[in-house]
C-alpha positions in Angstrom: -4.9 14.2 20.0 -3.9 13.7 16.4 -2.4 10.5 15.2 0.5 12.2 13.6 1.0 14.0 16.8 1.6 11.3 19.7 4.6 11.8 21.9 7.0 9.4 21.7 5.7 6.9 19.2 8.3 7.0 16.9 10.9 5.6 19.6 8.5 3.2 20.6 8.1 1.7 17.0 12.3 2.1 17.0 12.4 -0.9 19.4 9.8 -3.2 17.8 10.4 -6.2 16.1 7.7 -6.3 13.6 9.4 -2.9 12.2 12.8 -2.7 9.5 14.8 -0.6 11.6 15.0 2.6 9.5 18.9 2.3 9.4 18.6 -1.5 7.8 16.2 -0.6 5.3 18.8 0.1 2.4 19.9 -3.5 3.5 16.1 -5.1 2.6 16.6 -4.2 -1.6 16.6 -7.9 -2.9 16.8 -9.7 -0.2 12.7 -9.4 1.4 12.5 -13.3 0.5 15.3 -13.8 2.8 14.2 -11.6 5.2 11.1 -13.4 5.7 12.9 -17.1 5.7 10.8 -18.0 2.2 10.4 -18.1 -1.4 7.0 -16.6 -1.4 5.4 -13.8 -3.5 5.5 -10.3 -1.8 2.9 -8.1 -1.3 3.1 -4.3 -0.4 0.7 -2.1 0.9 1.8 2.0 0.3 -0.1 3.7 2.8 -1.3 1.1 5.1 -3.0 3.9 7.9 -3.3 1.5 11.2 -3.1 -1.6 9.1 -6.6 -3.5 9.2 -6.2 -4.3 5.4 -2.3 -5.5 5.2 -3.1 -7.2 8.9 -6.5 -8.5 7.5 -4.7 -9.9 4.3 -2.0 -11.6 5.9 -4.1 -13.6 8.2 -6.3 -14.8 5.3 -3.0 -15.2 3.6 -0.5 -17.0 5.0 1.3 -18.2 1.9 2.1 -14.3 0.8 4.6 -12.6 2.5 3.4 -8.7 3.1 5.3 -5.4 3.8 3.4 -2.3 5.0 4.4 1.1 4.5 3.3 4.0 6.6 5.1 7.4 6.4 3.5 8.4 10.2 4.8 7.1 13.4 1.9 7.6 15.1 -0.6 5.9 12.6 1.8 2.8 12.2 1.8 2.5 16.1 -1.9 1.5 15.7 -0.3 -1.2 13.3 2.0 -2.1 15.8 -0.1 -2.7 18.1 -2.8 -4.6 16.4 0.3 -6.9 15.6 1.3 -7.5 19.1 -2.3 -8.6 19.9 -2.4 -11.2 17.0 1.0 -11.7 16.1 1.7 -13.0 12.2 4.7 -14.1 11.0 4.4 -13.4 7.2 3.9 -9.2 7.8 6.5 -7.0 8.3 6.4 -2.5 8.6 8.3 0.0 7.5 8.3 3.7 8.7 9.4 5.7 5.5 7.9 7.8 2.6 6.8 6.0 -0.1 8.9 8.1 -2.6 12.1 6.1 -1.0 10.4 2.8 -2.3 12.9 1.9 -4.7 15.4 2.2 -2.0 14.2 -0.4 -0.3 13.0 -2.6 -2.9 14.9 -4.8 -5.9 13.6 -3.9 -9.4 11.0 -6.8 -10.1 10.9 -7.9 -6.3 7.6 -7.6 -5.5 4.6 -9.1 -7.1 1.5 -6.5 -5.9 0.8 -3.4 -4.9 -1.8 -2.0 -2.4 -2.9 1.5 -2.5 -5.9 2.0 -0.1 -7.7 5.2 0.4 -4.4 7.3 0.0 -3.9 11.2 0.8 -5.6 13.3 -1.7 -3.2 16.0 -1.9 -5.9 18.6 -3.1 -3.4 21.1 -4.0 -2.7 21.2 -7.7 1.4 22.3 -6.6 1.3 18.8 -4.6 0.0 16.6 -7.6 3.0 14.8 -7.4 3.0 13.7 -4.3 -0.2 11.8 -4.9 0.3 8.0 -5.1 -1.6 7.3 -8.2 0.5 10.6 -9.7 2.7 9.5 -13.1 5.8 9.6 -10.9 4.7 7.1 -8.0 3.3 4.9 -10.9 7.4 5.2 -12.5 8.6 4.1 -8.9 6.2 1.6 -8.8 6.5 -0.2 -12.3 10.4 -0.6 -11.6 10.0 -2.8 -8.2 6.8 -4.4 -9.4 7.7 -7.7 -11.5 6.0 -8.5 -15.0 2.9 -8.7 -15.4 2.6 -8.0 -11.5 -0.4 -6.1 -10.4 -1.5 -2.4 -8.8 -5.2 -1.9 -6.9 -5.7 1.1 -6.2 -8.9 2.1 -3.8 -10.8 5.6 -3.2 -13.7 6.9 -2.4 -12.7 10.1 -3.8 -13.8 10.5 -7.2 -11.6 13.5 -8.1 -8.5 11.7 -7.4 -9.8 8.9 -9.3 -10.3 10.8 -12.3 -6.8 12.3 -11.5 -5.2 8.4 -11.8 -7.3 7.8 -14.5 -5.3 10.6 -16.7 -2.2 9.9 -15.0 -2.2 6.7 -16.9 -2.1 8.6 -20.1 1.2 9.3 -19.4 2.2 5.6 -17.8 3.3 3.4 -20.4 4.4 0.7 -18.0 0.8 0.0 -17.1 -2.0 -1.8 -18.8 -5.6 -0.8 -16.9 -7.2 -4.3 -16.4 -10.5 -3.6 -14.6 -12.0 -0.5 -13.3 -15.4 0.7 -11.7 -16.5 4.0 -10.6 -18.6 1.5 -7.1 -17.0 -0.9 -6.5 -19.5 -2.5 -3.6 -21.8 -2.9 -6.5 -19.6 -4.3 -9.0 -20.1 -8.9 -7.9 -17.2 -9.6 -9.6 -14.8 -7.0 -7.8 -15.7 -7.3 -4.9 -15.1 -11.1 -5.0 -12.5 -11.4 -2.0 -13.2 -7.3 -1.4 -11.1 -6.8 2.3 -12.0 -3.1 3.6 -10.3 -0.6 5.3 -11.2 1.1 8.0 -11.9 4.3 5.2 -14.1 2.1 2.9 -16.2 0.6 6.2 -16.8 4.3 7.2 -17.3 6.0 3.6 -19.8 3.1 2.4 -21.3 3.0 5.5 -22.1 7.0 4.5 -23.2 5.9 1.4 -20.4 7.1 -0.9 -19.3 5.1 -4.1 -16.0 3.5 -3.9 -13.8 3.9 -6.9 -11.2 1.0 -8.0 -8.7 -0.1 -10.2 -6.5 -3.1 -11.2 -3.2 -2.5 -13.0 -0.9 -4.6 -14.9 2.7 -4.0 -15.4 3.7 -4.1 -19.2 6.2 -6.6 -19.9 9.8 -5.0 -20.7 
């Protein structure tokens, strides 16, 4: 059975308490340091799959608050339960599309951004819909503070080309760093957490392709 297709896992993730309720998420906008009882940086992860990175990261992290964001029930239900086995206090989900983000977030809330092996969209119609596209990068630079950074993580090299030219028309962002394999790049992978993507595609032996972003001040 598909992921996308399991009965009955979006009530299930309804009623848990590691999950914004979908009808309180307008509520969260400017208010996530409150939400998680701290003035801590916040970290989001757009995309998060079943949530070995933004679980992995907020373990080795405890002094960052992180939000993951997963558009399919049934994915974030793996998530959901990898958090009931090892519960942790600074990590929180939401079930939404990504292209609600600024709904849900305060312009300059959040100080990163996480985008791990995220849907291709092939289709040239669909371009927009990718997360590295010109108008995600827009959604992102206005809930991103200053000089707050973007890592973006693929292993597929024509959508990293793709984000590449999409920065042409990105003002907002500055590319700090990039590399075309990242596992042999020392100084990148300093710190390197993998998702379950990157531990099966370098296994295969494909190059993993990375960047770092900075938000422009202004």
């Amino acid at each position: 059975m598909r992921l996308r297709n399991i009965t009955g896992s979006r009530e299930v993730i309804s009623l848990s308490p590691y999950v914004i309720r979908e009808e309180m998420q307008p509520e969260c906008a400017g208010r996530w340091k409150e939400i998680f009882g701290r003035n801590v940086p916040i970290f989001i992860e757009a995309g998060m799959g079943k949530g070995k990175f933004i679980h992995t990261m907020a373990k080795l992290h405890p002094e960052i608050s992180y939000v993951g964001i997963e558009k399919y029930s049934s994915v974030l239900l793996r998530a959901v339960s990898k958090m009931e086995q090892e519960e942790l206090p600074n990590l929180k989900f939401l079930r939404m599309d990504a292209e609600g983000i600024g709904e849900v977030f305060a312009p300059g809330e959040v100080d990163r951004i996480y985008l791990n092996f995220s849907d291709p969209w092939p289709k040239d119609r669909h371009a927009k819909r990718r997360l590295p596209s010109r108008e995600f990068l827009a959604r992102f630079a206005r809930i991103i503070k200053p000089e707050g950074r973007l890592e973006f993580k693929t292993d597929n090299r024509a959508l990293f080309d793709f984000a590449l030219e999409e920065l042409q028309t990105s003002p907002a962002w500055e590319l700090e760093r990039f590399t075309f394999d990242l596992h042999n790049d020392r100084e990148l992978m300093q710190g390197n957490v993998m998702t379950e993507y990157e531990e099966k595609f370098s296994a295969m032996g494909n190059p993993i392709c990375k960047y770092i972003l900075v938000r422009k001040p202004g």
